[in-house]
Every structure is written in C-alpha cells, then in structure tokens.
N, C-alpha and C positions, 0 to 999 in steps of 0.2 A: 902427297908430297908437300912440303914445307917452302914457302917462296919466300925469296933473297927480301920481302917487304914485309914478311913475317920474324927472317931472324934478324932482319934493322931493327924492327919495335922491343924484340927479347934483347939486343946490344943495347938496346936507350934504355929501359928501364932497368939491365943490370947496372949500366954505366960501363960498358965496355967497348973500347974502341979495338974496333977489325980494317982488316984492309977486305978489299974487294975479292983477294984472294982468299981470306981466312972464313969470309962471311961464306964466298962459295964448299967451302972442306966443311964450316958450319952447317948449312942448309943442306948439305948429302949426309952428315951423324946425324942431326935431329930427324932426318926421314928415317933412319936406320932403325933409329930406337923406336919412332910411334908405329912402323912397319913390325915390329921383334914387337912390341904391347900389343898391337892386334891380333898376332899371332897365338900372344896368351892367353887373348879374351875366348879364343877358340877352345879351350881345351877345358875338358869338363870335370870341372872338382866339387860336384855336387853330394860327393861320398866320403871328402876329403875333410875330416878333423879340423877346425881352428885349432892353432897350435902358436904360444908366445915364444915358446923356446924349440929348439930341436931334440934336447933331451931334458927327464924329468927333472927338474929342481927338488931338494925338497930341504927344510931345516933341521939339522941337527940339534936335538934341545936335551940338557944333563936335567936331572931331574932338580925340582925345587925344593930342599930338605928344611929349610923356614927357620935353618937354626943359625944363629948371629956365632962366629968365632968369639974366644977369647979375646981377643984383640980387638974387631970386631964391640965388643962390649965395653971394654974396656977406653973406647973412643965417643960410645953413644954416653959415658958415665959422665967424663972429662965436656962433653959439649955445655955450654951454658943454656941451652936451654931444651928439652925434649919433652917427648910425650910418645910415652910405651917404649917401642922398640924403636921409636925415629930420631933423628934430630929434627928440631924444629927452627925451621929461620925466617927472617922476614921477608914478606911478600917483595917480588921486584915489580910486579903488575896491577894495575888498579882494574 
C-alpha cells in the first residue's frame, strides 16, 4: 500500500498541488495500479514471443528499373553541373 507521505513526495516532484482529499483518492489508484502490476508479475509468459507490434508490418517496395524518364533526363541534361546519371551540387557540410 502506498502512504499519503509517498504520494506528498510523487505531488512535489511532479509539482502538483492536492487537497487532502484528492491526495487520499491518490494513495487508493496508486495502490490499485502497483496491486494490478503485481498481479502481472505473476503470470507466466515464458513461451510468449517479444512482439513490437500486434500485427505483421511489412514494406511494400515497386521494383527498382534504374532507368531515368525522359523528363527525367532531360532535367539531369539542363543542371549545370553532373556526373553520369546525377546532378551534382555543392556540399552543404564540411
């Protein structure tokens, strides 16, 4: 159980001010919730998967064909400065 000089120290260090009323409705949810955590500690997921998501993610990717549009080309031609298939421009980072 959680004592009313436990959730005074959690009120000062959030910076929250309670009345004597509110600190005691306080100190009965913070028991609730570390009583409901103990109860999970009980329960044995020693077979149970790590899992980040609940269901698969996965990425959709279009294939890569390497080939530049017309357009495409016709914009890498007009750049003032290039090399192969790139534009080339000045560094912004030393």
């Amino acid at each position: 159980m959680i004592t009313k000089e436990n959730v005074k120290h959690i009120t000062k260090l959030a910076r929250i001010g309670l009345t004597s009323k509110e600190i005691g409705k306080m100190q009965k949810e913070l028991s609730a919730i570390f009583d409901y955590i103990g109860q999970l500690k009980e329960v044995d997921v020693s077979e149970v998967q790590p899992t980040t998501h609940s269901i698969i993610l996965e990425n959709v990717m279009r294939e890569d064909k390497g080939q530049a549009s017309k357009n495409a080309k016709r914009l890498i031609d007009a750049a003032p400065e290039r090399e192969k298939e790139f534009v080339k421009v000045k560094s912004i980072l030393s």
